[in-house]
N, C-alpha and C positions, 0 to 999 in steps of 0.2 A: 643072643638073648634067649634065655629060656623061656618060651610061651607055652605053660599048659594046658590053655583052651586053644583047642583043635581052631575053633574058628578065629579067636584072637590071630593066631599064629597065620594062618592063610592072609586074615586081614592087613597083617603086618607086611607080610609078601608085596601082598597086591599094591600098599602104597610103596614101596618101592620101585615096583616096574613102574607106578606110573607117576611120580615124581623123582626121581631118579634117587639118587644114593644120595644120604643126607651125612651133614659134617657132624662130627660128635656121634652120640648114641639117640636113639629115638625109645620111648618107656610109655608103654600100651597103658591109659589107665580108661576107666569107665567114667563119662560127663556125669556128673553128681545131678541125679534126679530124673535126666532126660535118657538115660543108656545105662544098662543093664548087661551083666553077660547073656543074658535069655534074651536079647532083644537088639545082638548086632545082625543084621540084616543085610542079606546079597539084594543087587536090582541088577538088572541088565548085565548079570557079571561080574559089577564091580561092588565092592564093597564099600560101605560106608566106615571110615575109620577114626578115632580120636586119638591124635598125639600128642605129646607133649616134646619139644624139639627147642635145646637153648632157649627154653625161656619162654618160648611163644607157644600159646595153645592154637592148636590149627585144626582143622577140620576139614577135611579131604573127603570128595563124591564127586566120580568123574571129573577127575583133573583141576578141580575147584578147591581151593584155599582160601580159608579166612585167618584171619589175622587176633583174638581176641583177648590182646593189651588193650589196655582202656586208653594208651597216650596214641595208638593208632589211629584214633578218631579224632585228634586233634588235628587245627586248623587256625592259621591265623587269620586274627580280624579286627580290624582298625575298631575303636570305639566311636568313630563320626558315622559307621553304619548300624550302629544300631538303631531302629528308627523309636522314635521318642514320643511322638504322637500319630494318631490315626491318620491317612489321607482322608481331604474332606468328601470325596466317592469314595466309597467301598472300596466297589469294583473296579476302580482303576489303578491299583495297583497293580506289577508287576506278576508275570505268567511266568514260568520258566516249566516247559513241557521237556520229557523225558521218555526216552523207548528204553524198557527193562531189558529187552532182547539187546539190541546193539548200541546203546548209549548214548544216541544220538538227542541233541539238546536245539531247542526253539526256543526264541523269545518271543513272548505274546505279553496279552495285559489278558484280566480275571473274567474282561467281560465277553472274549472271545472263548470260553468255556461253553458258550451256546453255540459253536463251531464245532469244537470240538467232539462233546458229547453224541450219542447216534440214540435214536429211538429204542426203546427196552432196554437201554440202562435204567442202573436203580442207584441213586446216590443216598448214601446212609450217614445221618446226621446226630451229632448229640445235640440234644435239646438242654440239657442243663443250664440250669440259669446263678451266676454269679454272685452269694450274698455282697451287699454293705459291710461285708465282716470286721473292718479296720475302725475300730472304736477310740478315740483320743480323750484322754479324761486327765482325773488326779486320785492322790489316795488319801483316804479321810483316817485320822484327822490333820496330817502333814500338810497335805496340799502339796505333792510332790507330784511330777507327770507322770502318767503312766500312758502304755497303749498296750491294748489287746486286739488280739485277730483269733476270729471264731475259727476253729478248727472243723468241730464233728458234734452234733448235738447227742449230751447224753441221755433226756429226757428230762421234764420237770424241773425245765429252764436254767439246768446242769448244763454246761460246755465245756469240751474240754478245748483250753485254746493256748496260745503261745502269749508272754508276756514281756515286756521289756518297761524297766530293769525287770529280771527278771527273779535277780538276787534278789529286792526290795518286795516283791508281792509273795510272801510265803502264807502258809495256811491261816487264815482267819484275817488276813490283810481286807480292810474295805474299800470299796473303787466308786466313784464318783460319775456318771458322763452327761451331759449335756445342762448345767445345773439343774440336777438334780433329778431330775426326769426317768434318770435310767441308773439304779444305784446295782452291788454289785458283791459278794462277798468269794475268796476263797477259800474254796472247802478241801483240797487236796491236789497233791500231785504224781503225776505221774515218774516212772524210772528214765525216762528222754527228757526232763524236766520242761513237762507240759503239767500245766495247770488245769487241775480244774473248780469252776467257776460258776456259783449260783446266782442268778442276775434276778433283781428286784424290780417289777414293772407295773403298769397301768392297760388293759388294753391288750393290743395283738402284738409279739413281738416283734413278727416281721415289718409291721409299719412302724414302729419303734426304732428298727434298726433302719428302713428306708430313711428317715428324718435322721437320725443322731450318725450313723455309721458311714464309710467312705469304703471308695473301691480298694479289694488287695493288690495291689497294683507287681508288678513282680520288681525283684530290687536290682534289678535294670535300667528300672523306666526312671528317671531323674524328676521328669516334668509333672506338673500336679495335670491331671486329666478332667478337662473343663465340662465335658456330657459325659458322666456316666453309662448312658445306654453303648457308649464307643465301645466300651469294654462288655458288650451285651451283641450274642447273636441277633438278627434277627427274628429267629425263630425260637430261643430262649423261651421258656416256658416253667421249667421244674426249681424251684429255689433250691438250692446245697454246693455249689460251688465255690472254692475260696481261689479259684482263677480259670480266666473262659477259656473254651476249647477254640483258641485262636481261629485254626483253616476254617471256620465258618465267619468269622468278623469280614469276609471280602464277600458275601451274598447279601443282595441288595431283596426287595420282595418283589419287585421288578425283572432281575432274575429268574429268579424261583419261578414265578407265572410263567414266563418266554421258555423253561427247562421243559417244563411240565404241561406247555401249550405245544412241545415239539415230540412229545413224549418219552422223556425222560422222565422217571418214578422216583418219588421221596421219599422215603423211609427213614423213620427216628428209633435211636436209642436214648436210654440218661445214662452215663455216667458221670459222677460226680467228683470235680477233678481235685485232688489234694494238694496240701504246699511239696508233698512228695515231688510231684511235676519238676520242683525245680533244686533238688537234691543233686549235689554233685555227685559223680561216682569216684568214693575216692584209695577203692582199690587196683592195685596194680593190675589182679586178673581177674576179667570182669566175671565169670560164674562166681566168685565171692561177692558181687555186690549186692544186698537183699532190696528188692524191689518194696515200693509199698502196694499196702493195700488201700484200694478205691472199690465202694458201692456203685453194681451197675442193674441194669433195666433193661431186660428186650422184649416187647409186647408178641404177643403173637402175631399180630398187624402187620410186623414189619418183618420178624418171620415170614410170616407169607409172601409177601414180597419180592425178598430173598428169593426162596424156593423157586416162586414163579422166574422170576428172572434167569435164575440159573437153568432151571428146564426150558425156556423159549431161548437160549443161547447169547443172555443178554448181559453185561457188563457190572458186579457190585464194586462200587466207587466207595471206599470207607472219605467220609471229609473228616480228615484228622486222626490223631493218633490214639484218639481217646475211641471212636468208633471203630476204629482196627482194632483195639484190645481189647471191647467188649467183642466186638464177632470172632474173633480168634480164639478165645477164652472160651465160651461156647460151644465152638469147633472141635474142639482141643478136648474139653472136659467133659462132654456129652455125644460127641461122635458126628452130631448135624446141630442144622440151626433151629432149633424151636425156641419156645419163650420159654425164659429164666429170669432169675432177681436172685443175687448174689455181692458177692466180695472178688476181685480179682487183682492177683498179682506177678501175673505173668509179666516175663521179661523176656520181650522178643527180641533177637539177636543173631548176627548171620548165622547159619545153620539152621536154624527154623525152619521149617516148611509150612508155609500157608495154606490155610484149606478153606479160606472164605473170599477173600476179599481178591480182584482181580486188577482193582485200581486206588490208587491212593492221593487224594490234595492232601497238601501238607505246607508248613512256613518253614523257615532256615531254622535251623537247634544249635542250639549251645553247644561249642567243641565238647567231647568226652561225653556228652550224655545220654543218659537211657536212649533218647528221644533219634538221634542220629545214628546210635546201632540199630534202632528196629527200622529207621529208613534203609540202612547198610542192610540188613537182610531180602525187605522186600528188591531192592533195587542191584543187589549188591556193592559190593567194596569198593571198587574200582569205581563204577560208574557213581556212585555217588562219594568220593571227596574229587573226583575230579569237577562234578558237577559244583561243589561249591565251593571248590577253585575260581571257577570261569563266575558265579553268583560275586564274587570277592572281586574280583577284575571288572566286571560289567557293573557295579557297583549298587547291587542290589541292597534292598534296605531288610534287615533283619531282626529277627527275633517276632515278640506278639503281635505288631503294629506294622511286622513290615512285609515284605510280597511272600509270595508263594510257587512252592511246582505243584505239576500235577505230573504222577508217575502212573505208564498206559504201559 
């Protein structure tokens, strides 16, 4: 092979010796965004290298392989495990604890996390709170059904939101919801065929939409969702999400005092979680799949926090995925943790190096998705589809409603 960068060419070497002779040819290219020729890097010796080998993008550092086909992340899973509605406790659902180091796997339940946890951790929560966004109407003057879900507010009662039919609500369509209460015009659309939508009201929208609107429910959940707040953290606070940051739906308030009476530290982020969330990835190599963008919040507050925690040699616990991708974003985009308010659409995936967060709760993900390679990174490959192997065997309940690990 002809390598005319000196260090390509060494790097090339080096994964040789130390994954031995590969079948075929192996074809040096630069990871689009994250690697640069200026910016392949010796550690310890070894080089960090990216292949591209029959097919598979692989990623080599110290003898480490990732795999990043998107079918790699598949997993089968009965459809009787998906859980469908909330347990009536929280916190008794299912634990599945995991050591990043040697892969070793515990079964617990949620509320032995006050076990778990040691003094001067700092657990980092989104606080985003779940619009009613799922509006059921008709269109005037048909009287045909329509349903909309709030997407992203544009301002001055502008949304842009998803429509179904979606054929049927074109520009200047009128929409009807709750008789009459909440009327509704389309003014335009988007190139993803997202609508957007000027809505006619009385009053404060938000209570408009508490009264007339229903939870977005993800299109998993079969069963209609009889409380509301189930689909609400505890700690929810900030209105803008069009689906909750689940790993916090197993913290009771009851909890939280007993975490934070043993001195365990709270800290909140927002971000605000999109229908992106549940976007299949549906390229074959997953650096082509374009992530979205989600609005996030880190106060200084909880900066602080951080920082402390980090210098007294204490533990940051992202709860969920959503709190891992604002503090990583951060990490990543600014060098440390201080307070920001931004847009982020980092796609974290094995190869990543984390530089925030040292633990992770988290619930089971949808085979192939975003959401289970960035678990596959913090945890890696191996240790995590075995682990929801043995979650499929022990017949854990999965998806928003159903248990969780926590990765130490």
């Amino acid at each position: 092979m002809d390598c005319r960068n000196t260090a390509v060419e060494c790097t090339l070497k080096m994964y040789y010796n130390v994954c031995g002779q590969m079948s075929g040819y192996a074809k040096m290219f630069l990871l689009e965004r994250h690697v640069s020729a200026k910016s392949i890097w010796l550690h310890d010796s070894i080089c960090s290298c990216v292949c591209q080998c029959e097919g598979y993008l692989k990623f080599s550092r110290k003898k480490r392989e990732y795999l990043l086909k998107t079918h790699d992340f598949y997993y089968d899973l009965s459809e009787e495990l998906i859980a469908q509605t909330p347990l009536e406790r929280r916190d008794a659902s299912r634990l599945m604890t995991l050591d990043r180091k040697t892969g070793e796997v515990t079964h617990r339940h949620f509320y032995d996390l006050l076990e778990l946890l040691q003094p001067g951790d700092c657990l980092v929560m989104n606080n985003s709170r779940v619009l009613p966004a799922r509006l059921l109407g008709h269109r005037v003057p048909t009287g045909g059904a329509v349903e909309v879900l709030l997407l992203k507010d544009q301002g001055n009662g502008i949304w842009e939101c998803l429509t179904k039919p979606g054929r049927k609500t074109h520009t200047g369509t009128e929409l009807s919801f709750g008789d009459g209460d909440l009327t509704a015009t389309v003014v335009g659309e988007r190139d993803d065929g997202n609508k957007l939508v000027q809505f006619h009201y009385e009053g404060i929208f938000l209570e408009v939409l508490e009264r007339l609107g229903k939870m977005p429910l993800p299109p998993y959940i079969k069963e209609e969702l009889q409380d509301g707040e189930r689909y609400q953290t505890v700690y929810s606070k900030i209105n803008g999400s069009a689906a909750a940051p689940t790993a916090g739906l197993h913290f009771t308030q009851e909890l939280l005092d007993k975490l934070a009476a043993k001195g365990v530290k709270e800290a909140y982020i927002t971000l605000h979680v999109g229908l992106g969330t549940f976007r299949p990835v549906k390229e074959d190599n997953v650096l082509n799949h374009k992530m979205h963008s989600e609005h996030y919040f880190l106060p200084q507050e909880t900066a602080d926090l951080i920082n402390e925690t980090k210098k007294n040699g204490g533990r940051v616990i992202a709860v969920g995925t959503t709190a891992c991708r604002t503090l990583e974003s951060v990490a990543t985009f600014f060098g440390d943790i201080s307070a920001h308010e931004g847009y982020t659409d980092i796609f974290i995936y094995p190869g990543y190096e984390f530089k925030c967060i040292d633990g992770l709760i988290t619930n089971f993900h949808l085979p192939e998705s975003t959401l289970i390679m960035l678990v596959s990174a913090f945890m890696g490959y191996e240790n995590t589809m075995n682990a929801y192997r043995i979650a499929v065997n022990e017949r854990y309940r999965f998806f928003s409603f159903g248990d969780c690990m926590l990765i130490l």
